[in-house]
VOBA-1610 file (N, C-alpha, C; in pm, whole numbers, padded with zeros to 5 digits, always signed):
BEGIN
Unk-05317+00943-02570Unk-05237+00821-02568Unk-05305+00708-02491Unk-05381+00755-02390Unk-05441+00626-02290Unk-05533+00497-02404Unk-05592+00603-02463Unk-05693+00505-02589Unk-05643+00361-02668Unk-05518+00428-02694Unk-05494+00332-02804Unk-05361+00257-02717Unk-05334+00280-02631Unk-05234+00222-02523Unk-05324+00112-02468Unk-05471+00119-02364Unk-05531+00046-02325Unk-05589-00079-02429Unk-05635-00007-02551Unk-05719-00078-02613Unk-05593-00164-02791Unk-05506-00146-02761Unk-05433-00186-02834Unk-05395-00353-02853Unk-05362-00398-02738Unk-05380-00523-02683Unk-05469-00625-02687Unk-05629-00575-02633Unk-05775-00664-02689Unk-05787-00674-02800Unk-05751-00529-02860Unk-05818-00520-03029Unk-05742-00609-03121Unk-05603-00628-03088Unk-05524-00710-03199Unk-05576-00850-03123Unk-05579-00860-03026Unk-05609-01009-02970Unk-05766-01100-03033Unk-05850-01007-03057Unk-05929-01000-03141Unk-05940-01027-03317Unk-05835-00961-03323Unk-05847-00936-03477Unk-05729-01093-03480Unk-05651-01132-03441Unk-05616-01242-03454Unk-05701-01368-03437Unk-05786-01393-03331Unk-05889-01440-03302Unk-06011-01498-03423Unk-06027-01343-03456Unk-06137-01327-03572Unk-06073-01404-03722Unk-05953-01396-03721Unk-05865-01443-03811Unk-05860-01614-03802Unk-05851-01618-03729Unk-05838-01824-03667Unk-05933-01839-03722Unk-06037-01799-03682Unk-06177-01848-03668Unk-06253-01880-03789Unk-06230-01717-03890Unk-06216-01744-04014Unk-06164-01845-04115Unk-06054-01896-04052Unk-05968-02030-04174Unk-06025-02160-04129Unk-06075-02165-03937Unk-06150-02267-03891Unk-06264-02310-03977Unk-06374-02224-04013Unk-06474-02203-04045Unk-06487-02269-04181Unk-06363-02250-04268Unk-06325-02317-04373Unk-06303-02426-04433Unk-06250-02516-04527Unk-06246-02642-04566Unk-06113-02577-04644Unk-06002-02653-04592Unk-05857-02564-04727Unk-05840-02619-04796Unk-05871-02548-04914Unk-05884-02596-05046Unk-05769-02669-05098Unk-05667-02675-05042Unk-05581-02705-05146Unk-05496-02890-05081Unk-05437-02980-05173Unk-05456-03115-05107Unk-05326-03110-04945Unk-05243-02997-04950Unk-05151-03048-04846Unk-05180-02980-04748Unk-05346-02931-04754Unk-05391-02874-04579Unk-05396-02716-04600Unk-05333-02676-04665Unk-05313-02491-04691Unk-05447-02450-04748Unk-05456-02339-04730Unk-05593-02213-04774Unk-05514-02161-04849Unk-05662-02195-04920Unk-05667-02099-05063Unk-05633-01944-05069Unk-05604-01869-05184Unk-05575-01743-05188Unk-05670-01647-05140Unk-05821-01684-05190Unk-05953-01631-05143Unk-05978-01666-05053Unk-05963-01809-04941Unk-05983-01829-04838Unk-05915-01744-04714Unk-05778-01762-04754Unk-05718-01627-04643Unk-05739-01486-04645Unk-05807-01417-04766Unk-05841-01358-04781Unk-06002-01321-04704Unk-06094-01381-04747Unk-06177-01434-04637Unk-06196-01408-04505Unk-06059-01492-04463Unk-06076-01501-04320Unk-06004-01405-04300Unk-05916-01287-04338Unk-05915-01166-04302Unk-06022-01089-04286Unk-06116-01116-04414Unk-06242-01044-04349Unk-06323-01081-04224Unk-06283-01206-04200Unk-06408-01165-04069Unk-06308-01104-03972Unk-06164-01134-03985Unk-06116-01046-03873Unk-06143-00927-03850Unk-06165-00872-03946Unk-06186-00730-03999Unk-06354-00674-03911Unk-06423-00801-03955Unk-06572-00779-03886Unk-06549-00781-03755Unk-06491-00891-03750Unk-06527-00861-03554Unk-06447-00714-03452Unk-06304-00689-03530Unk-06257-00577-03482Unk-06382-00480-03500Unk-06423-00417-03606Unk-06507-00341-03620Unk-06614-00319-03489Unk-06656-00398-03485Unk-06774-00401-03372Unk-06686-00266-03227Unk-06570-00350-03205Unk-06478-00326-03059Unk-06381-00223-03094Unk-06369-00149-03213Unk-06267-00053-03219Unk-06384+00078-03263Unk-06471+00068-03333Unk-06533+00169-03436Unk-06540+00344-03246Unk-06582+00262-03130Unk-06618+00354-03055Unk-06502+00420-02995Unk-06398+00334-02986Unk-06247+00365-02940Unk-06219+00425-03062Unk-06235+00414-03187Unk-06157+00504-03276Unk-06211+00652-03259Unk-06355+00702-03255Unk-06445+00828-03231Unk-06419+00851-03117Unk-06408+00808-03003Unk-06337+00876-02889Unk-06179+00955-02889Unk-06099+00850-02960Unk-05950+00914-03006Unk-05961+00982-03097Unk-06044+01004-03187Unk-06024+01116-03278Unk-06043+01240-03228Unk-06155+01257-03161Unk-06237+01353-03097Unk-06120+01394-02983Unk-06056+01358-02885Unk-05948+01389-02814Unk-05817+01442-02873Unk-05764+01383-02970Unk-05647+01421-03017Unk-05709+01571-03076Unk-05775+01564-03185Unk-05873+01690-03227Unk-05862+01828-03092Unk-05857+01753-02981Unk-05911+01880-02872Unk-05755+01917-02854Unk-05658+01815-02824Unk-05544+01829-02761Unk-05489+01907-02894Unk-05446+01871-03036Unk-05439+01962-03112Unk-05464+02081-03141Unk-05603+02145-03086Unk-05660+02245-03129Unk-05585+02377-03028Unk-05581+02340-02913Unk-05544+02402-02805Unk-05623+02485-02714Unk-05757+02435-02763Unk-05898+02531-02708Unk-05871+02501-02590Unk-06001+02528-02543Unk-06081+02482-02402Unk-06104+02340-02372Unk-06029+02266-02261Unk-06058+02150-02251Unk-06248+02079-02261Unk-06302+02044-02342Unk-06426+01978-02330Unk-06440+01829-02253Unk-06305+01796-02267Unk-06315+01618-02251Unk-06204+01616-02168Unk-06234+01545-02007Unk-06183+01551-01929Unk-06066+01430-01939Unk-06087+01329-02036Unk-06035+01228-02051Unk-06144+01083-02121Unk-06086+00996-02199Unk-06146+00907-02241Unk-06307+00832-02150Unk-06307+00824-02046Unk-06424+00798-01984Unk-06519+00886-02000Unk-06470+01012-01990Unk-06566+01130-01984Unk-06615+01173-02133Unk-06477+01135-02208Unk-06550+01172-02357Unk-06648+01080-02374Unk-06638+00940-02372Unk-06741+00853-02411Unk-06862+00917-02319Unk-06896+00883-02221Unk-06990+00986-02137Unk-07067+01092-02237Unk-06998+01191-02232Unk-07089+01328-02302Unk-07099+01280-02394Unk-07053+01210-02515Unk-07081+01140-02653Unk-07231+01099-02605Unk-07221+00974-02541Unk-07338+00891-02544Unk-07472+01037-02470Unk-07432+01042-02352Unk-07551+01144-02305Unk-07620+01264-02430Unk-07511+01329-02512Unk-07574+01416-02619Unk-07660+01367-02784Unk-07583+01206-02788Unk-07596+01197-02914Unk-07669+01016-02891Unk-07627+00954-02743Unk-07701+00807-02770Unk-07546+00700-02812Unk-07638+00603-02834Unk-07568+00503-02881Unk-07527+00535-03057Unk-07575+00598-03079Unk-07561+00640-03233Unk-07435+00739-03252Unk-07438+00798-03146Unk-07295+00919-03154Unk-07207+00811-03093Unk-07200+00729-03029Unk-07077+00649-03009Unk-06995+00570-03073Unk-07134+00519-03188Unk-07057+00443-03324Unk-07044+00511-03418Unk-07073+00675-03472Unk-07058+00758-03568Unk-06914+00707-03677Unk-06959+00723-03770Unk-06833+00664-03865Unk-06800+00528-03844Unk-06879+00425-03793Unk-06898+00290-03812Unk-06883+00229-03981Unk-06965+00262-04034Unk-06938+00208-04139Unk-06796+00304-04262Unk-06767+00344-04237Unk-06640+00373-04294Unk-06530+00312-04236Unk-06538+00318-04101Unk-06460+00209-03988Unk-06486+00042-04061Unk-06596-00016-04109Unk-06599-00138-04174Unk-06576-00160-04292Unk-06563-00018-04401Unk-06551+00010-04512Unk-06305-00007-04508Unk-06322+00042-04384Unk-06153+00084-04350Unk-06059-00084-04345Unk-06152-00168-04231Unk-06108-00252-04141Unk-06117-00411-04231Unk-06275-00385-04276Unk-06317-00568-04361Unk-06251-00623-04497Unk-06249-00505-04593Unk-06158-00552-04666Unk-05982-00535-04676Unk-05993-00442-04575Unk-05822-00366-04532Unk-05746-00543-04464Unk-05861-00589-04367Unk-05765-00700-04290Unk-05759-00822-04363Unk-05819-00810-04523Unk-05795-00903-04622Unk-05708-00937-04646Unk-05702-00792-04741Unk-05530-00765-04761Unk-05422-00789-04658Unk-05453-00722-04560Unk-05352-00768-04432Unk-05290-00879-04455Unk-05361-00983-04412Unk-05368-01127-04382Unk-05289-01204-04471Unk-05390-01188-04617Unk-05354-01248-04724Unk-05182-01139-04798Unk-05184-01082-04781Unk-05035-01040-04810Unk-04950-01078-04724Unk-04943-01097-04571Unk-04868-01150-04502Unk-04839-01287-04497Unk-04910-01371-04534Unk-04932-01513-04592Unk-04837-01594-04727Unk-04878-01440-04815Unk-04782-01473-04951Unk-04678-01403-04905Unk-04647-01343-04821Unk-04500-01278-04814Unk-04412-01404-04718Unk-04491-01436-04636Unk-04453-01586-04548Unk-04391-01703-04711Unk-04434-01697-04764Unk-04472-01805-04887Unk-04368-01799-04977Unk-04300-01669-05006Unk-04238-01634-05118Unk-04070-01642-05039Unk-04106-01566-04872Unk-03953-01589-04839Unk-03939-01696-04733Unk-04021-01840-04782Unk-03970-01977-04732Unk-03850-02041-04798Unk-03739-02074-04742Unk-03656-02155-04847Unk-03712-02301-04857Unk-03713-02330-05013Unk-03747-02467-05062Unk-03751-02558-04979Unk-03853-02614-04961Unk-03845-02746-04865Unk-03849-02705-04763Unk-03856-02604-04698Unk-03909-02554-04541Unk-04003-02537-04533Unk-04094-02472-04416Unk-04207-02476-04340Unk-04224-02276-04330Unk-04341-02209-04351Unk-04343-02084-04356Unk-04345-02063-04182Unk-04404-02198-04118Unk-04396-02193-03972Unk-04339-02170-03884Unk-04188-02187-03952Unk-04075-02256-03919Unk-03980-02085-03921Unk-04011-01994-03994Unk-03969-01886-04043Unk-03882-01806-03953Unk-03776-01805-03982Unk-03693-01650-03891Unk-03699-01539-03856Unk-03679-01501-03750Unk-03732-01357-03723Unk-03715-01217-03822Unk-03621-01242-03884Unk-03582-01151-03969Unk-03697-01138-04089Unk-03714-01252-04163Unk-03807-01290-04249Unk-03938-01266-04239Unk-03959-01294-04077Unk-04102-01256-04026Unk-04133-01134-04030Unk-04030-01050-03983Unk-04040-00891-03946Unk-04064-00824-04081Unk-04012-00856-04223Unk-04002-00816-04349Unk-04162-00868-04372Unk-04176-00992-04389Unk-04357-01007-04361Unk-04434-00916-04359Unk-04432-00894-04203Unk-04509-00825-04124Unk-04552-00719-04201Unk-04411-00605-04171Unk-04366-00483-04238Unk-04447-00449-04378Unk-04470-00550-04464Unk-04510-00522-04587Unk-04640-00563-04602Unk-04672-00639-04496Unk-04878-00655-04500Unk-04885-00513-04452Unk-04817-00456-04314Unk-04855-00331-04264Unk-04852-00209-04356Unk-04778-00226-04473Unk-04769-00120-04559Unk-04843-00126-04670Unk-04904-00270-04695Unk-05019-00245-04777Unk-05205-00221-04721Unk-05203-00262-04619Unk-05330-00194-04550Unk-05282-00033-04504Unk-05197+00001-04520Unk-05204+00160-04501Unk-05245+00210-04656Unk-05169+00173-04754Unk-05211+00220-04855Unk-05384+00242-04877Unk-05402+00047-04866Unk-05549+00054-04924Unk-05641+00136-04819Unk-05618+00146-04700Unk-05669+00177-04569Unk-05720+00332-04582Unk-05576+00409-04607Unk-05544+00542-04585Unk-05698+00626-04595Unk-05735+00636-04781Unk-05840+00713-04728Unk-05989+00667-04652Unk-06019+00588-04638Unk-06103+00565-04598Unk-06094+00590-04479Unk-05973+00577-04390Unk-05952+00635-04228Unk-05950+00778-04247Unk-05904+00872-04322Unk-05934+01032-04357Unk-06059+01016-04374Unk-06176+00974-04420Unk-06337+01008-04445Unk-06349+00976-04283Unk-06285+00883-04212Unk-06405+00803-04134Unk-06390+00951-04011Unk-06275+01013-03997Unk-06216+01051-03899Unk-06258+01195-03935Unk-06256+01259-04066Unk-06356+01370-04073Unk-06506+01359-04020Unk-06533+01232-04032Unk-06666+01229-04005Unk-06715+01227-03833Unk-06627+01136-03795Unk-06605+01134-03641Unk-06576+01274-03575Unk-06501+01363-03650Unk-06476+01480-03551Unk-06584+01595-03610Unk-06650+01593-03691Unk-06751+01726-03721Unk-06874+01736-03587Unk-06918+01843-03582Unk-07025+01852-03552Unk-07189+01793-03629Unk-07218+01746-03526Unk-07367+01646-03543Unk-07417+01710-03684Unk-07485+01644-03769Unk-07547+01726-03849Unk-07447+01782-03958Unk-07299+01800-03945Unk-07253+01840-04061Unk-07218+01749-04191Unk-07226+01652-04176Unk-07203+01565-04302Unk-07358+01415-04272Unk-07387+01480-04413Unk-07544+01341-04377Unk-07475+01216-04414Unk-07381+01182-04471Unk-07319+01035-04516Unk-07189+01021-04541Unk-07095+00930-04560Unk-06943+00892-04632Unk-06949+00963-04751Unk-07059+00961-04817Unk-07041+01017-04915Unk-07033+01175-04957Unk-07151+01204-04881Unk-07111+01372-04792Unk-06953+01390-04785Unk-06945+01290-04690Unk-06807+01337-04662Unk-06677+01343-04805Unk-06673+01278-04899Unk-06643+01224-04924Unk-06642+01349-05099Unk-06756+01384-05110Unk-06776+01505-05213Unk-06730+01654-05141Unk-06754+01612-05023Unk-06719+01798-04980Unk-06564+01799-04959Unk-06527+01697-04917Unk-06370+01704-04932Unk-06316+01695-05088Unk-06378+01651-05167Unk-06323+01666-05288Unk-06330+01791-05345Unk-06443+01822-05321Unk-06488+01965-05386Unk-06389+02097-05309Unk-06380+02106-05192Unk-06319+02202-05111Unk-06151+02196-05112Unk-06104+02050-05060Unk-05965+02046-05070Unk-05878+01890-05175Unk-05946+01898-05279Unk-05915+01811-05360Unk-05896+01660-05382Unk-05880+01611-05481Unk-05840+01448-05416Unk-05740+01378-05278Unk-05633+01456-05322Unk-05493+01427-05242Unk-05523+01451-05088Unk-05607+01526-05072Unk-05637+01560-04939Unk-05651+01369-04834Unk-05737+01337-04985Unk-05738+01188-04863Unk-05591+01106-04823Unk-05512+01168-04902Unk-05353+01110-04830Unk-05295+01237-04787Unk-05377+01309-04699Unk-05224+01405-04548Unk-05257+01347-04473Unk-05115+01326-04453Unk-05008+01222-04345Unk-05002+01111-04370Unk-05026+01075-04505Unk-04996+00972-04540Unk-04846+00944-04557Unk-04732+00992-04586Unk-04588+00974-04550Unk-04559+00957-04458Unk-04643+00996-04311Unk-04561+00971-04192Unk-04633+00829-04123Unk-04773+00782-04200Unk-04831+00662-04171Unk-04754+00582-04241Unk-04740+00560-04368Unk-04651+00466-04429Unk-04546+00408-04372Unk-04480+00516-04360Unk-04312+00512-04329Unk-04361+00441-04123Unk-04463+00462-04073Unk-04464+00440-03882Unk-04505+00227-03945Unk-04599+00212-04072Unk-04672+00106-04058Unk-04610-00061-04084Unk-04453-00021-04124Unk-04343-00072-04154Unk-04310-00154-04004Unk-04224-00084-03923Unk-04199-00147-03790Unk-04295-00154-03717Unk-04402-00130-03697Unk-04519-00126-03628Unk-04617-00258-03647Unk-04650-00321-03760Unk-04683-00431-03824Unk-04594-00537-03804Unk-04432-00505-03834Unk-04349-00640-03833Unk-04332-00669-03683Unk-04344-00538-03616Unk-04316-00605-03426Unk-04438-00676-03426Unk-04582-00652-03458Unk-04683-00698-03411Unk-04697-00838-03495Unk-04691-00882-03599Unk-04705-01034-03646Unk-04589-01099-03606Unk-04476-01040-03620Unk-04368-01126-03568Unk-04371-01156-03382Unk-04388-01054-03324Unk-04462-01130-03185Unk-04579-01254-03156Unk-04679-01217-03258Unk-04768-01325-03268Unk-04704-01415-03327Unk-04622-01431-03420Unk-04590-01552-03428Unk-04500-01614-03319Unk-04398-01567-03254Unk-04328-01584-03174Unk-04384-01653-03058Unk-04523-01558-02990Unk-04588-01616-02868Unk-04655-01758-02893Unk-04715-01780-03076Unk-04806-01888-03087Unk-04735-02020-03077Unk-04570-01955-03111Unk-04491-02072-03149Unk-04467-02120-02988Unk-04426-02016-02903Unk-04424-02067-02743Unk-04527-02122-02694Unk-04636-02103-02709Unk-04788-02161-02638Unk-04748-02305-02678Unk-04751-02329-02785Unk-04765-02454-02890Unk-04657-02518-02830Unk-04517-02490-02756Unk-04423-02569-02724Unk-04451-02575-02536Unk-04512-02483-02513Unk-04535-02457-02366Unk-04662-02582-02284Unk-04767-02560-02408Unk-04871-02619-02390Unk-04958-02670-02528Unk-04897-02787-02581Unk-04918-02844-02669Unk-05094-02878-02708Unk-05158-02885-02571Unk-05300-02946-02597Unk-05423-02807-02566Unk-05324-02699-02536Unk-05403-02614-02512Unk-05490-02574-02676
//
């Protein structure tokens, strides 16, 4: 729990960040100031990039822990400091980012979708002549809720490859794709959605608290401190 408790906070602060920065970066296509469909789309991806960088080592540390606490063996990992520790000392900087690119394969086009579905869901439940800015909490939370449930979908297997790959021993899978045939071959397609019912059904309220807070706090900054 410490992992994703500590690092929960930077990483979305980030991935919002990466998100601004993205539509900044832009020219919005369209004449009353709004981004384009591909543009928000877009700039989900770089959100997507820059999380990547700051989550890929926090995700291989939490896999690798929950893995131990599950198993019920012999403690190996005294706790998150110590796992990163023996990671890096046995394997380098290379065992710390293991499953990196399935982590960017998971995150760059996943926070597309994110973004850009939360955008058109902002869009669709504006009443006429209002502002999506302007939006109610209720409305927001339904938002949220349904970007969060479509990056689980598209997400799902690619976090099953990345997280097989993260917890094997060194040497047992040479690529995603390794990974990716031996799970097909051994425990079938479907395998890449177990626990996918209990992710779905968590990514609902979990998503709508988290955009509907961001919107909430951006709307306070903006009234708190207008020139910030």
């Amino acid at each position: 729990m410490a992992t994703p408790i500590v690092g929960i906070t930077p990483i979305s602060a980030i991935c919002f960040f990466g998100y601004g920065l993205g539509l900044k970066l832009q020219t919005p296509s369209q004449a009353n100031t709004k981004y384009g469909v591909m543009q928000t789309f877009v700039a989900g991806m770089v959100s997507g990039a820059f999380t990547t960088l700051f989550i890929a080592p926090g995700e291989r540390i939490k896999c690798l822990l929950q893995i131990q606490q599950a198993s019920g063996a012999e403690v190996k990992y005294a706790g998150p400091v110590d796992c990163a520790k023996q990671i890096y000392r046995n394997s380098g900087a290379k065992g710390v980012f293991k499953g990196s690119v399935a982590t960017f394969i998971r995150d760059v086009p996943g926070n597309g979708v994110y973004f850009l579905t939360y955008e058109l869901m902002k869009k669709t439940l504006t009443p006429e002549g209002g502002s999506s800015a302007n939006l109610g909490a209720g409305r927001t939370l339904l938002a949220g809720g349904v970007a969060g449930m479509m990056i689980c979908i598209y997400a799902f297997p690619a976090d099953t490859l990345k997280s097989r790959m993260q917890t094997a021993p060194d040497g047992h899978y040479r690529n995603l794709r390794h990974v990716f045939t031996t799970l097909y071959k051994q425990e079938g397609l479907m395998s890449l959605y177990k626990g996918f019912s209990a992710a779905i059904i968590r990514s609902f309220p979990a998503n709508a608290a988290c955009l509907c807070g961001f919107e909430f706090a951006l709307r306070f900054l903006n009234w708190a401190a207008p020139s910030l």
